[in-house]
mmCIF file of the N, C-alpha and C atoms, coordinates in Angstrom:
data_MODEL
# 
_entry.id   MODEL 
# 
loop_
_atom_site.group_PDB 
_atom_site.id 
_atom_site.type_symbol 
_atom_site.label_atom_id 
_atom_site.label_alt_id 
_atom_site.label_comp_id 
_atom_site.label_asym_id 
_atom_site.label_entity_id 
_atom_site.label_seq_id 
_atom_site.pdbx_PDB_ins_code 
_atom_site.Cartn_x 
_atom_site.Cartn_y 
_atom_site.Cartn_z 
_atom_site.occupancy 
_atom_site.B_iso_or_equiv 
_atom_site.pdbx_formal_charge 
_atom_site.auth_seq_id 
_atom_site.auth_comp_id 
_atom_site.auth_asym_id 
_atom_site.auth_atom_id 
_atom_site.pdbx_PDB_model_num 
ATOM 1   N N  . UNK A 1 1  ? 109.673 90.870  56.109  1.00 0.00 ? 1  UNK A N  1 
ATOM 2   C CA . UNK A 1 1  ? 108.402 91.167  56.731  1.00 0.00 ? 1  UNK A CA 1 
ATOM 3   C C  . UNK A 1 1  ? 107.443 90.005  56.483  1.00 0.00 ? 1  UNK A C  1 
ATOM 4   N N  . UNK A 1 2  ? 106.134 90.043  57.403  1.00 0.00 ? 2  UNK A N  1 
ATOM 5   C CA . UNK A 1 2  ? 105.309 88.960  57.129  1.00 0.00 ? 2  UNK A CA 1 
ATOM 6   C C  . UNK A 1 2  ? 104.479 89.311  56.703  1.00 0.00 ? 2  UNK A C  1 
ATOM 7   N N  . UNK A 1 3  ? 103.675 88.262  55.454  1.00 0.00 ? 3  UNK A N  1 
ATOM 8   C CA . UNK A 1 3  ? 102.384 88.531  54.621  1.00 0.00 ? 3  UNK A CA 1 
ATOM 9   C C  . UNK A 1 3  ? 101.593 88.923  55.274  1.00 0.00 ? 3  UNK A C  1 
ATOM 10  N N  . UNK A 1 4  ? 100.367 89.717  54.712  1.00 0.00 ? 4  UNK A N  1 
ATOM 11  C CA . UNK A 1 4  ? 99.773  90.316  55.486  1.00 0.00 ? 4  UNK A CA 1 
ATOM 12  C C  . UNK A 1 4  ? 98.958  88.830  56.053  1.00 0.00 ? 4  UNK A C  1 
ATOM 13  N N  . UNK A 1 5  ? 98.604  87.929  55.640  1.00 0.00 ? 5  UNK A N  1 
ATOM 14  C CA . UNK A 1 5  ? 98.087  86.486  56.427  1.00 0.00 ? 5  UNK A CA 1 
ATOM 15  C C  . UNK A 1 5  ? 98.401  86.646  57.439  1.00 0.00 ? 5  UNK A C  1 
ATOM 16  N N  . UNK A 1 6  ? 99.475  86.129  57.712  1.00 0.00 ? 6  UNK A N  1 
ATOM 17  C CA . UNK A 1 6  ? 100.130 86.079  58.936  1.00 0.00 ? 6  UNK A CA 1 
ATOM 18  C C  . UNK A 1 6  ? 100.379 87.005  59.872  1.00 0.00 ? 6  UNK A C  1 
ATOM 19  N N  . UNK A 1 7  ? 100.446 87.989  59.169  1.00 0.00 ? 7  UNK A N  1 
ATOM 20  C CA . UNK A 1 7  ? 100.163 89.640  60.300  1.00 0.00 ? 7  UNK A CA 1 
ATOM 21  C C  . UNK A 1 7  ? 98.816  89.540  60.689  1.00 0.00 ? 7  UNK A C  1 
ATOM 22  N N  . UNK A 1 8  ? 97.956  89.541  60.409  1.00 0.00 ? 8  UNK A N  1 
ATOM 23  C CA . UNK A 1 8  ? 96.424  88.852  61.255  1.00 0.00 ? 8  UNK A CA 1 
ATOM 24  C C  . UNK A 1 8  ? 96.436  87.969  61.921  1.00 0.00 ? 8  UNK A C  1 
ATOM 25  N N  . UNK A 1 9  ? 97.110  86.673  61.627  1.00 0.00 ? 9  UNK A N  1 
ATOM 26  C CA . UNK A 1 9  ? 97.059  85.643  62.574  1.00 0.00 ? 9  UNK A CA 1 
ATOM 27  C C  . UNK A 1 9  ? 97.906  86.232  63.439  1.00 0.00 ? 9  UNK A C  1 
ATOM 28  N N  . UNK A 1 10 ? 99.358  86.484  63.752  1.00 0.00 ? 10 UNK A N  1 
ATOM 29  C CA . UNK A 1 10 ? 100.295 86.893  64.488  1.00 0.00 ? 10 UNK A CA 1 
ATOM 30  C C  . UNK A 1 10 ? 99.402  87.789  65.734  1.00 0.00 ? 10 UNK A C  1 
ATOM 31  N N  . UNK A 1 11 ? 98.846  88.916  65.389  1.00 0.00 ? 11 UNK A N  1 
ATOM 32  C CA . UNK A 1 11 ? 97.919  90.060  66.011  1.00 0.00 ? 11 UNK A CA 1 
ATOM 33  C C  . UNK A 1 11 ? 96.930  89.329  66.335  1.00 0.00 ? 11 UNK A C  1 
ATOM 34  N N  . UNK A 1 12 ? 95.816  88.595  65.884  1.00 0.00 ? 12 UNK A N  1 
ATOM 35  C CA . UNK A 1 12 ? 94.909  87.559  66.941  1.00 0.00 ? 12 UNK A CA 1 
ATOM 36  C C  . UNK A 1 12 ? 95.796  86.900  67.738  1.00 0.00 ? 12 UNK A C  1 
ATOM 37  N N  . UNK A 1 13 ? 96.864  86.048  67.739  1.00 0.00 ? 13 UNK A N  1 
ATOM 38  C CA . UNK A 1 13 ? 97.050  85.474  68.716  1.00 0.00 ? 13 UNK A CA 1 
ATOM 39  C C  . UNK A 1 13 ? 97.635  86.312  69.449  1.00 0.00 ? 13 UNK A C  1 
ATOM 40  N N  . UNK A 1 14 ? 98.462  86.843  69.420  1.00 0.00 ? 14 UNK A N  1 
ATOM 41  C CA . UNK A 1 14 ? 99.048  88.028  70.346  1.00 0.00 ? 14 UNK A CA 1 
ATOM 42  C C  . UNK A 1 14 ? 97.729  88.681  71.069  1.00 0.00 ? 14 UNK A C  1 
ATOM 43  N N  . UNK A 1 15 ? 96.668  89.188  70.491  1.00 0.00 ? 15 UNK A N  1 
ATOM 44  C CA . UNK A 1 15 ? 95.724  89.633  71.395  1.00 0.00 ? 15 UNK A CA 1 
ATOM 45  C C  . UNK A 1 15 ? 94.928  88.764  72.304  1.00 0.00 ? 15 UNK A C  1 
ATOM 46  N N  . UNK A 1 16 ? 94.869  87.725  72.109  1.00 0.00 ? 16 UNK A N  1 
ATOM 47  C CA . UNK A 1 16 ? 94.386  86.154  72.835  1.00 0.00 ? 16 UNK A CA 1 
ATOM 48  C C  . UNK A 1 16 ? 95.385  85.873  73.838  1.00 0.00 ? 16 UNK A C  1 
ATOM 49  N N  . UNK A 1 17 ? 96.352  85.918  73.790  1.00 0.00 ? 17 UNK A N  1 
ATOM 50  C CA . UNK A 1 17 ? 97.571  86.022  74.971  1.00 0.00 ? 17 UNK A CA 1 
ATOM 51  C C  . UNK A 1 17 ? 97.358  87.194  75.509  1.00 0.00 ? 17 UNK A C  1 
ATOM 52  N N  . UNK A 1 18 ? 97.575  88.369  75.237  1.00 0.00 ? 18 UNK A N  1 
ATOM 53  C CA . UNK A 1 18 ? 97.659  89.601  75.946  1.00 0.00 ? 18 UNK A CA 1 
ATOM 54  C C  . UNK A 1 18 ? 96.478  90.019  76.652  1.00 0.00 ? 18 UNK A C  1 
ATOM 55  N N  . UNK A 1 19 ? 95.270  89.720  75.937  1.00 0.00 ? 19 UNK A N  1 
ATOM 56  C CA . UNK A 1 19 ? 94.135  90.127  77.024  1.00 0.00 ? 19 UNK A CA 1 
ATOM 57  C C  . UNK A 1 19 ? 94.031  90.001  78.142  1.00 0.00 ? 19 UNK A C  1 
ATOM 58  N N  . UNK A 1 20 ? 93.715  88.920  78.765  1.00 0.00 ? 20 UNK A N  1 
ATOM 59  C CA . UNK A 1 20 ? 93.855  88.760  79.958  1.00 0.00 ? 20 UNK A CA 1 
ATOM 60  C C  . UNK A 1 20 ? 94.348  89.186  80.533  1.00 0.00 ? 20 UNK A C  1 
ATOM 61  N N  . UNK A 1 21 ? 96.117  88.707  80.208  1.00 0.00 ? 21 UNK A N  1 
ATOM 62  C CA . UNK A 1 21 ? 96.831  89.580  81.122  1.00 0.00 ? 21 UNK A CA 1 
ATOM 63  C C  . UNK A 1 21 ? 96.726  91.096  81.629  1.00 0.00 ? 21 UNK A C  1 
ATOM 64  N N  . UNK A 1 22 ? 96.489  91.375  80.329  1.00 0.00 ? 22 UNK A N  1 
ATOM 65  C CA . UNK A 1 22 ? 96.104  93.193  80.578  1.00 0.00 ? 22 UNK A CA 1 
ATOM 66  C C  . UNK A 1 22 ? 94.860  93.648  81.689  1.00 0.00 ? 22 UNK A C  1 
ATOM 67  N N  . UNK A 1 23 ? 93.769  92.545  81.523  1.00 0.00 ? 23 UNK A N  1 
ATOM 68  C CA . UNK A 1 23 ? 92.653  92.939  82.182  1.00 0.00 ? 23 UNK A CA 1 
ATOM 69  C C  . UNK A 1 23 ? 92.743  92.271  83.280  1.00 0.00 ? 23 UNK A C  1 
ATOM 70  N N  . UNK A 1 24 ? 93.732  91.566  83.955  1.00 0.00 ? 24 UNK A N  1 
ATOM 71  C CA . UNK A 1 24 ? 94.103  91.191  85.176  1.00 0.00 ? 24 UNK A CA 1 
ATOM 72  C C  . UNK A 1 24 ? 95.090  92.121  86.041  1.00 0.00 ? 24 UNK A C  1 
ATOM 73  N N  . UNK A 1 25 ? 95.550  92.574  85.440  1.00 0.00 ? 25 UNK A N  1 
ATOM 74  C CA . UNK A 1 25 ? 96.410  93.599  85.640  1.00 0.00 ? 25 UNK A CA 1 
ATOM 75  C C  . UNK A 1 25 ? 96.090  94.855  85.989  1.00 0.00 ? 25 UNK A C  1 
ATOM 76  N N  . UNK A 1 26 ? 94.906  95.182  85.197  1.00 0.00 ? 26 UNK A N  1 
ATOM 77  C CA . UNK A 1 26 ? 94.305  96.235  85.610  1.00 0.00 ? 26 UNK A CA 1 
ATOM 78  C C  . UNK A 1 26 ? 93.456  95.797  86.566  1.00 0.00 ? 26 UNK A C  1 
ATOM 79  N N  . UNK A 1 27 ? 92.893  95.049  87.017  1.00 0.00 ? 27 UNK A N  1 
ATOM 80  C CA . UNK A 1 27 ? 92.183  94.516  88.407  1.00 0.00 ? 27 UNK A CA 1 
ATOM 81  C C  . UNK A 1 27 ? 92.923  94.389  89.320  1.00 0.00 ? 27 UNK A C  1 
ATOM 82  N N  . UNK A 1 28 ? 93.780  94.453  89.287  1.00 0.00 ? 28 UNK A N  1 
ATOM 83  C CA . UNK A 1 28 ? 94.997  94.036  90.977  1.00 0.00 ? 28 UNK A CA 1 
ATOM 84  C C  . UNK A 1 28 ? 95.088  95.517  91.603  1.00 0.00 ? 28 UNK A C  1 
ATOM 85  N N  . UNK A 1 29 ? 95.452  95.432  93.081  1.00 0.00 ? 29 UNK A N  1 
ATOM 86  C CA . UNK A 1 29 ? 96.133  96.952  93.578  1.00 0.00 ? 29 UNK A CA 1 
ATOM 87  C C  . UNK A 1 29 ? 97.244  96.580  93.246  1.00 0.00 ? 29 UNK A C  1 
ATOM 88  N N  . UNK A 1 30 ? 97.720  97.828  92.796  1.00 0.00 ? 30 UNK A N  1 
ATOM 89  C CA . UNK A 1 30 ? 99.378  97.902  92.440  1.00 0.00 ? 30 UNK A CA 1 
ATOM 90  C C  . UNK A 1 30 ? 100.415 98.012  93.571  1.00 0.00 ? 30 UNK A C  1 
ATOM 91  N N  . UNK A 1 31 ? 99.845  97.676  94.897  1.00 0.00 ? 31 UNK A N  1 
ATOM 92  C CA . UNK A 1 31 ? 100.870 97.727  96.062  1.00 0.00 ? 31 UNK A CA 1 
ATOM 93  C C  . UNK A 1 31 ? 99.842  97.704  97.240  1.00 0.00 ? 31 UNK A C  1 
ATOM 94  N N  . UNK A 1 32 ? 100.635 96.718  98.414  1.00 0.00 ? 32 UNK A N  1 
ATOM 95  C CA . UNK A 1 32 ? 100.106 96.379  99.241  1.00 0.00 ? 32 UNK A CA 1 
ATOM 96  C C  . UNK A 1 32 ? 99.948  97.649  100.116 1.00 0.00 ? 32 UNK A C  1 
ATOM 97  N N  . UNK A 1 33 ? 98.818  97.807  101.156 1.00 0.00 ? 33 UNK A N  1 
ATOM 98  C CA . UNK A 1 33 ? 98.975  98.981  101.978 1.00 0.00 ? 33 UNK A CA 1 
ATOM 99  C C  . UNK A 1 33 ? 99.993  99.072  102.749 1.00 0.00 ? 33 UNK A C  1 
ATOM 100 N N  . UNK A 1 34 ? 100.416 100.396 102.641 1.00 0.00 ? 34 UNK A N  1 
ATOM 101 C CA . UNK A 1 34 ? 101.374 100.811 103.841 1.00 0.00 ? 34 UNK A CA 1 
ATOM 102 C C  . UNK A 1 34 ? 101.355 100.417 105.327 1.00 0.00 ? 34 UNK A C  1 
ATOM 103 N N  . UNK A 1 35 ? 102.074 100.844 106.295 1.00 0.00 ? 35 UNK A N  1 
ATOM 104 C CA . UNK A 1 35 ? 101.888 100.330 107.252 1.00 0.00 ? 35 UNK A CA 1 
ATOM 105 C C  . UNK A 1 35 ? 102.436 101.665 107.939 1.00 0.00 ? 35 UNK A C  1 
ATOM 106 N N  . UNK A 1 36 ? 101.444 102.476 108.499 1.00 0.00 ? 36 UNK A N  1 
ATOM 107 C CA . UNK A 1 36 ? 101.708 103.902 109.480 1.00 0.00 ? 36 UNK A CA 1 
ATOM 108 C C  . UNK A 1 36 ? 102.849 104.190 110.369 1.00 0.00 ? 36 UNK A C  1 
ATOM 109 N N  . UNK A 1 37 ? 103.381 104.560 110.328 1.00 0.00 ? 37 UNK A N  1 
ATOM 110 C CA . UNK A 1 37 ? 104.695 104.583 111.492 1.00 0.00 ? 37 UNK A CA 1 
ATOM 111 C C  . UNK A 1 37 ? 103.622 105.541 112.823 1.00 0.00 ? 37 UNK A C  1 
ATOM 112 N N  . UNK A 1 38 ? 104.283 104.952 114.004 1.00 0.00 ? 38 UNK A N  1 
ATOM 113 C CA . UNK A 1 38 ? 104.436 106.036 115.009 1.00 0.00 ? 38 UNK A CA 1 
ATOM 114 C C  . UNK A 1 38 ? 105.391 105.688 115.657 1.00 0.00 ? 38 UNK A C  1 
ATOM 115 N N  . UNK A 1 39 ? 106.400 106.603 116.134 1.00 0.00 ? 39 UNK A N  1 
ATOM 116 C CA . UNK A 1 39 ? 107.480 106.368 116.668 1.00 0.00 ? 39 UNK A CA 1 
ATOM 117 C C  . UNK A 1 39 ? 107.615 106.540 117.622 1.00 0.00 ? 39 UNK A C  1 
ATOM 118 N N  . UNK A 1 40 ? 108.093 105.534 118.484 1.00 0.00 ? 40 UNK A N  1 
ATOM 119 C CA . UNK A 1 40 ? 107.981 105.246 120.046 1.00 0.00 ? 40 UNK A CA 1 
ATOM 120 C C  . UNK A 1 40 ? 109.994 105.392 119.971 1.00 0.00 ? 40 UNK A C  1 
ATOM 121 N N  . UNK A 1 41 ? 110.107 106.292 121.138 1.00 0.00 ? 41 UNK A N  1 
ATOM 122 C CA . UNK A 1 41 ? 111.703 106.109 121.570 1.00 0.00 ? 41 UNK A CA 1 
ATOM 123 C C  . UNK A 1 41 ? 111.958 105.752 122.651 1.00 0.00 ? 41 UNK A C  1 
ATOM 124 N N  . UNK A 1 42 ? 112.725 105.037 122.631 1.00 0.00 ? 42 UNK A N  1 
ATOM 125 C CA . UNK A 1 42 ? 113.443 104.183 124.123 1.00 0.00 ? 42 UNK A CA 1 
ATOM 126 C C  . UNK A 1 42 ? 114.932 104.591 123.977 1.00 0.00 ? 42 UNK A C  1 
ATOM 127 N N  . UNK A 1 43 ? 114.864 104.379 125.738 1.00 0.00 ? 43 UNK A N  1 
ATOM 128 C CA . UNK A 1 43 ? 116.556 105.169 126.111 1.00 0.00 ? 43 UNK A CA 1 
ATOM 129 C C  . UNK A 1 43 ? 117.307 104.202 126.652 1.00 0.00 ? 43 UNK A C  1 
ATOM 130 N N  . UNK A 1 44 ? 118.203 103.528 126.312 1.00 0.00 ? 44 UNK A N  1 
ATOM 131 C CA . UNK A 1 44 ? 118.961 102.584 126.959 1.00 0.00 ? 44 UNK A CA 1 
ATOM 132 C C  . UNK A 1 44 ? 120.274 102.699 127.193 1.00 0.00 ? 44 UNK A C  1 
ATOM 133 N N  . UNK A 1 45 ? 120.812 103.121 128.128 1.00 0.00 ? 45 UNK A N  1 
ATOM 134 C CA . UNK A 1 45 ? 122.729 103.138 128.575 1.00 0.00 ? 45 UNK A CA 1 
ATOM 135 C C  . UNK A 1 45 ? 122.328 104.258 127.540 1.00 0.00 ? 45 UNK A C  1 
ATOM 136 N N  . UNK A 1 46 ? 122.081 105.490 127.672 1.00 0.00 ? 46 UNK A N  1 
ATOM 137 C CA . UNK A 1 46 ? 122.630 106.519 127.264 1.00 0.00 ? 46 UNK A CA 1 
ATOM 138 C C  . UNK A 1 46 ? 122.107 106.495 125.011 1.00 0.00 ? 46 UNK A C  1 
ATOM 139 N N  . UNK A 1 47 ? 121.881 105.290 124.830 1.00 0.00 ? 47 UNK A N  1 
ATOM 140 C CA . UNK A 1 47 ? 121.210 105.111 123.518 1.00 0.00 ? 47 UNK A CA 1 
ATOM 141 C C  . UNK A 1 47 ? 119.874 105.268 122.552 1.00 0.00 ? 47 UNK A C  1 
ATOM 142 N N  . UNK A 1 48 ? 119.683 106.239 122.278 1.00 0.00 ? 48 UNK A N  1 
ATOM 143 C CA . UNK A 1 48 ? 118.459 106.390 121.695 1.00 0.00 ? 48 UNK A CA 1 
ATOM 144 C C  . UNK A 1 48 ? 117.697 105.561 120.378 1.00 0.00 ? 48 UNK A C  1 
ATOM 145 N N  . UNK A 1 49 ? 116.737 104.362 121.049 1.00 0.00 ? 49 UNK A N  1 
ATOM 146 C CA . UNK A 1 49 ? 116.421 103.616 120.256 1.00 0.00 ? 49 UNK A CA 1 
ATOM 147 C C  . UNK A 1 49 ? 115.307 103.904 119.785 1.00 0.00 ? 49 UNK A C  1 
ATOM 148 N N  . UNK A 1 50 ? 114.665 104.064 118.638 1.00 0.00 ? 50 UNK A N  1 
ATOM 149 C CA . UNK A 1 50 ? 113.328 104.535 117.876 1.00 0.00 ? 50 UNK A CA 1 
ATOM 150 C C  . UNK A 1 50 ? 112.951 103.180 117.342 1.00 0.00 ? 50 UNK A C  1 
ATOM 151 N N  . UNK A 1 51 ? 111.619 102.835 117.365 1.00 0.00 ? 51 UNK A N  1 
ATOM 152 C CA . UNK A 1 51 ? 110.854 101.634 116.919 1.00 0.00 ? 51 UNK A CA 1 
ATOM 153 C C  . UNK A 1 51 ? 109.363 103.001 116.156 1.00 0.00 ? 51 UNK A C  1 
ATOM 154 N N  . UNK A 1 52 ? 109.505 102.631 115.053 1.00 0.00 ? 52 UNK A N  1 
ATOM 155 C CA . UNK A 1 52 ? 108.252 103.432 114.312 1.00 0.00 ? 52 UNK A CA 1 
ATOM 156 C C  . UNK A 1 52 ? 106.952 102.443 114.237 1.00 0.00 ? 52 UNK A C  1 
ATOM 157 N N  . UNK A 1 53 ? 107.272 100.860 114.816 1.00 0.00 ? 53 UNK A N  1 
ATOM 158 C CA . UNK A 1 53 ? 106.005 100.010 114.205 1.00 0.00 ? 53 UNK A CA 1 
ATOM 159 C C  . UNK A 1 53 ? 105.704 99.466  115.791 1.00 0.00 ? 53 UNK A C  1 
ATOM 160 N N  . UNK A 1 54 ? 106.306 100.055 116.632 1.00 0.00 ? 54 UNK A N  1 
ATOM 161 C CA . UNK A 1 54 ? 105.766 99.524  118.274 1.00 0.00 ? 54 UNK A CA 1 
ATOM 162 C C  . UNK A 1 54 ? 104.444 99.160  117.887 1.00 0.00 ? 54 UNK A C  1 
ATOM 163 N N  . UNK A 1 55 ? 103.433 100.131 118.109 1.00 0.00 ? 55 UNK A N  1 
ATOM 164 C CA . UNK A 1 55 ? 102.245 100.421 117.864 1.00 0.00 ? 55 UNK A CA 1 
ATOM 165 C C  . UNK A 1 55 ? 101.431 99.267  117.587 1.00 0.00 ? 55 UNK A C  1 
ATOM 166 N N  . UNK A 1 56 ? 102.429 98.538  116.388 1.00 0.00 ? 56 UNK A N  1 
ATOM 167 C CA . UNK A 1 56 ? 101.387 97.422  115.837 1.00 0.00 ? 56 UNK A CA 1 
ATOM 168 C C  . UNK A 1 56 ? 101.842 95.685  117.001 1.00 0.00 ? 56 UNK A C  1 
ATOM 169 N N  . UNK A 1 57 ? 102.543 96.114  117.978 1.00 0.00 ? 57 UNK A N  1 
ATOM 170 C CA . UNK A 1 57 ? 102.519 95.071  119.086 1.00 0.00 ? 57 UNK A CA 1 
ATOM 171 C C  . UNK A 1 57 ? 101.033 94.379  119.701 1.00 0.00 ? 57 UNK A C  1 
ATOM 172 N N  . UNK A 1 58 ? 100.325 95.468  119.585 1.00 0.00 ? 58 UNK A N  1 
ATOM 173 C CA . UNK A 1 58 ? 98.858  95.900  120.227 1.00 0.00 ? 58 UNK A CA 1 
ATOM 174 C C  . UNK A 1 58 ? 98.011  95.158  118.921 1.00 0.00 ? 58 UNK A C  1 
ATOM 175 N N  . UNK A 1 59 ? 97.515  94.027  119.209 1.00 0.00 ? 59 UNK A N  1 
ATOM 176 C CA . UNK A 1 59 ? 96.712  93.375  118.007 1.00 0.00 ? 59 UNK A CA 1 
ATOM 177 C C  . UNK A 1 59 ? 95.451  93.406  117.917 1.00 0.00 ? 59 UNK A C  1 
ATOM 178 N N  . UNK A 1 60 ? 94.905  94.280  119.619 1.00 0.00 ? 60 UNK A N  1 
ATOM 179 C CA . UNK A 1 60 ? 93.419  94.029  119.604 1.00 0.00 ? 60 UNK A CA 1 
ATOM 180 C C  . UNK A 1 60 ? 93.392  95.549  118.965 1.00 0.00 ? 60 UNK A C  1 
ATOM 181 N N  . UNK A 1 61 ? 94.468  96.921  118.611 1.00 0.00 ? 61 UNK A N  1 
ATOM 182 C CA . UNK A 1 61 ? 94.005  97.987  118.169 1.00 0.00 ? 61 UNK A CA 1 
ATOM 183 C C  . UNK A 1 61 ? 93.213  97.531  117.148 1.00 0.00 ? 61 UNK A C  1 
ATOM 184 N N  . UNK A 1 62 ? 92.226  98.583  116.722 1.00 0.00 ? 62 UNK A N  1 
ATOM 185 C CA . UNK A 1 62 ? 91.204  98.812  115.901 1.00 0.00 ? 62 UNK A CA 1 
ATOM 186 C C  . UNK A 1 62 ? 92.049  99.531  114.577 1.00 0.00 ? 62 UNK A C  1 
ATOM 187 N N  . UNK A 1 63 ? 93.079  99.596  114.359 1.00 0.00 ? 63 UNK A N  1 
ATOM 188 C CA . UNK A 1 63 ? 94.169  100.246 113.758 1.00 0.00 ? 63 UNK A CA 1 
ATOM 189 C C  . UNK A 1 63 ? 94.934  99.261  113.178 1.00 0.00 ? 63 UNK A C  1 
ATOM 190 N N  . UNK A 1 64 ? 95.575  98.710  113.840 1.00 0.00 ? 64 UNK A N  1 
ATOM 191 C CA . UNK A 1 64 ? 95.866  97.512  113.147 1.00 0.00 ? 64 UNK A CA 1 
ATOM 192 C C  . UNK A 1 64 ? 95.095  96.454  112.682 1.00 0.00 ? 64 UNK A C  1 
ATOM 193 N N  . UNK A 1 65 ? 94.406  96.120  113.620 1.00 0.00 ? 65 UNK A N  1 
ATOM 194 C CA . UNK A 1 65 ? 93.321  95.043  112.971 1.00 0.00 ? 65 UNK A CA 1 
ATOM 195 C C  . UNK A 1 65 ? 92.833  95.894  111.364 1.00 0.00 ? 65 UNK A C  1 
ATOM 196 N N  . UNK A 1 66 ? 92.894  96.661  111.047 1.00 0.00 ? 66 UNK A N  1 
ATOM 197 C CA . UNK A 1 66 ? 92.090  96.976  109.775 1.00 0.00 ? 66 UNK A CA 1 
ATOM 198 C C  . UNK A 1 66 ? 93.677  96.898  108.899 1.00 0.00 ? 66 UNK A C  1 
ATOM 199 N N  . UNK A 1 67 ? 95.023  97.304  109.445 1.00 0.00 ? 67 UNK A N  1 
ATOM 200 C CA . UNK A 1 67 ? 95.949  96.976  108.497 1.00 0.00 ? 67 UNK A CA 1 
ATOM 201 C C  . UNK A 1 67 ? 96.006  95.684  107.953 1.00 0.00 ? 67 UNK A C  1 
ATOM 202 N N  . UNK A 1 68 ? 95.791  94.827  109.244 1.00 0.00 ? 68 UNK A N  1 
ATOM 203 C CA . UNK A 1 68 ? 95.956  93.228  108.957 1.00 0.00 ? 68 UNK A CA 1 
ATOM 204 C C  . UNK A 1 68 ? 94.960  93.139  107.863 1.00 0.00 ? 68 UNK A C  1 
ATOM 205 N N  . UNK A 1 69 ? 93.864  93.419  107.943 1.00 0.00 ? 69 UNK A N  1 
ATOM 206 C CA . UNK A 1 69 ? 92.480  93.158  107.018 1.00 0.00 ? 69 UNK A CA 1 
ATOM 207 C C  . UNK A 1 69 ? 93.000  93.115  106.108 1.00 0.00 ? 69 UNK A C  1 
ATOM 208 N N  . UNK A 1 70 ? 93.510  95.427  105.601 1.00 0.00 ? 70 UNK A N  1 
ATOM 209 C CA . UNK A 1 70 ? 93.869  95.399  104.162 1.00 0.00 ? 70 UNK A CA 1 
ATOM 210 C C  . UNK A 1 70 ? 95.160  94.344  103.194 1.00 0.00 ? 70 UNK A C  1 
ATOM 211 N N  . UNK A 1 71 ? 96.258  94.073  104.262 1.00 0.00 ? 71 UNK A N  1 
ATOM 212 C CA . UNK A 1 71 ? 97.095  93.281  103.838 1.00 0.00 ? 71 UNK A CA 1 
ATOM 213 C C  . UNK A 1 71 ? 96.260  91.914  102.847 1.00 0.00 ? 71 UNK A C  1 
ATOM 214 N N  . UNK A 1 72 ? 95.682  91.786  103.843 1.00 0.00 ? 72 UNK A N  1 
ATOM 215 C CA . UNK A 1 72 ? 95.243  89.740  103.874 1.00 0.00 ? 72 UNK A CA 1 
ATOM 216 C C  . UNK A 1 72 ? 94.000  89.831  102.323 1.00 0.00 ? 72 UNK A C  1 
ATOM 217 N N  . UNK A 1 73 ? 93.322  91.676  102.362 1.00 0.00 ? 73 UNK A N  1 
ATOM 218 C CA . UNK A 1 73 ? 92.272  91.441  101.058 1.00 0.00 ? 73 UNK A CA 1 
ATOM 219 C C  . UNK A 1 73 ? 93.774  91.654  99.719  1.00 0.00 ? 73 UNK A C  1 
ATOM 220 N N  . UNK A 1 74 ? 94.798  92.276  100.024 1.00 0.00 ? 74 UNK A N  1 
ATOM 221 C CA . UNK A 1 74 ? 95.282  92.484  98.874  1.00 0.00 ? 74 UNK A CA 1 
ATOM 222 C C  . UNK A 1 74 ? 95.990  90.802  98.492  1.00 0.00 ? 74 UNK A C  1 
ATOM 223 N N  . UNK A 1 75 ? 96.717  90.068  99.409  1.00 0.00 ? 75 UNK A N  1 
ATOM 224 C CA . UNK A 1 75 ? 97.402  88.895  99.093  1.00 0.00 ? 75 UNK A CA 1 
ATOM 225 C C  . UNK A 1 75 ? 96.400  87.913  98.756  1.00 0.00 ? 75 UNK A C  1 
ATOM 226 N N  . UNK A 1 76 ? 95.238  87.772  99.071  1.00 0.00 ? 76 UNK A N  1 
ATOM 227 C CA . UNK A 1 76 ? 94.138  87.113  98.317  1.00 0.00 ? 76 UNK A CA 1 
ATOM 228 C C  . UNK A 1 76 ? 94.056  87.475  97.001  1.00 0.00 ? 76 UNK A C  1 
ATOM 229 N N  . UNK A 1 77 ? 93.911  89.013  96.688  1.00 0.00 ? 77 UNK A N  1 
ATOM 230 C CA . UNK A 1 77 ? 93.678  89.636  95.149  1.00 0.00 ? 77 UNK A CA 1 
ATOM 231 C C  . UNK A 1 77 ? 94.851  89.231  94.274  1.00 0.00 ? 77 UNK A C  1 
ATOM 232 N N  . UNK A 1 78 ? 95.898  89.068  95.042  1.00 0.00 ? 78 UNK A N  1 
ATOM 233 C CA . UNK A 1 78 ? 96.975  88.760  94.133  1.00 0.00 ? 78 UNK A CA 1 
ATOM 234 C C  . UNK A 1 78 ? 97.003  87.241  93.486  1.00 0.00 ? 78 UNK A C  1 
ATOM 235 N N  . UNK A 1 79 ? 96.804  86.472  94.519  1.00 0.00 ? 79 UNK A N  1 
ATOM 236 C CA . UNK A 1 79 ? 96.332  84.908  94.399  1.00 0.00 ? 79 UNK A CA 1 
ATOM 237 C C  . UNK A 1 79 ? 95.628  84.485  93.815  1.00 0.00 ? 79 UNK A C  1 
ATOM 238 N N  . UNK A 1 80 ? 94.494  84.911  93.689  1.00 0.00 ? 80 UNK A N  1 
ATOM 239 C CA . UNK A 1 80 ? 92.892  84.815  93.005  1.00 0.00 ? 80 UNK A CA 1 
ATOM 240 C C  . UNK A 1 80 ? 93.347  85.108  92.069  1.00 0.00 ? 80 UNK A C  1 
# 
């Protein structure tokens, strides 16, 4: 085991490393936003094709434009 000296120093520096990290960590979202399904089906030769993210083809929606937003504030937060 280590003197108690060094168990103080050991535990300051360990807490001088770990802070941050911890309090950066707790500042981040823990996951980027989802992205809504609606499911559009198409019929081709007898094949039933489902697309759940058609929807976001449409870039002027007011729906997506706010997904794009939340994406672009979280990959900044992650960066920063």
């Amino acid at each position: 085991m280590y003197p108690p000296a060094a168990r103080r120093i050991l535990l300051a520096v360990s807490t001088l490393i770990l802070a941050p990290a911890t309090s950066l960590c707790q500042t981040l979202p823990t996951a980027p936003p989802p992205a809504p399904t609606r499911v559009v089906v198409d019929e081709y030769y007898g094949n039933r094709i489902e697309d759940p993210y058609r929807y976001m083809e449409d870039l002027k929606s007011s729906e997506v434009q706010a997904w794009f937003k939340a994406q672009n504030d979280y990959t900044r937060s992650v960066l920063a």
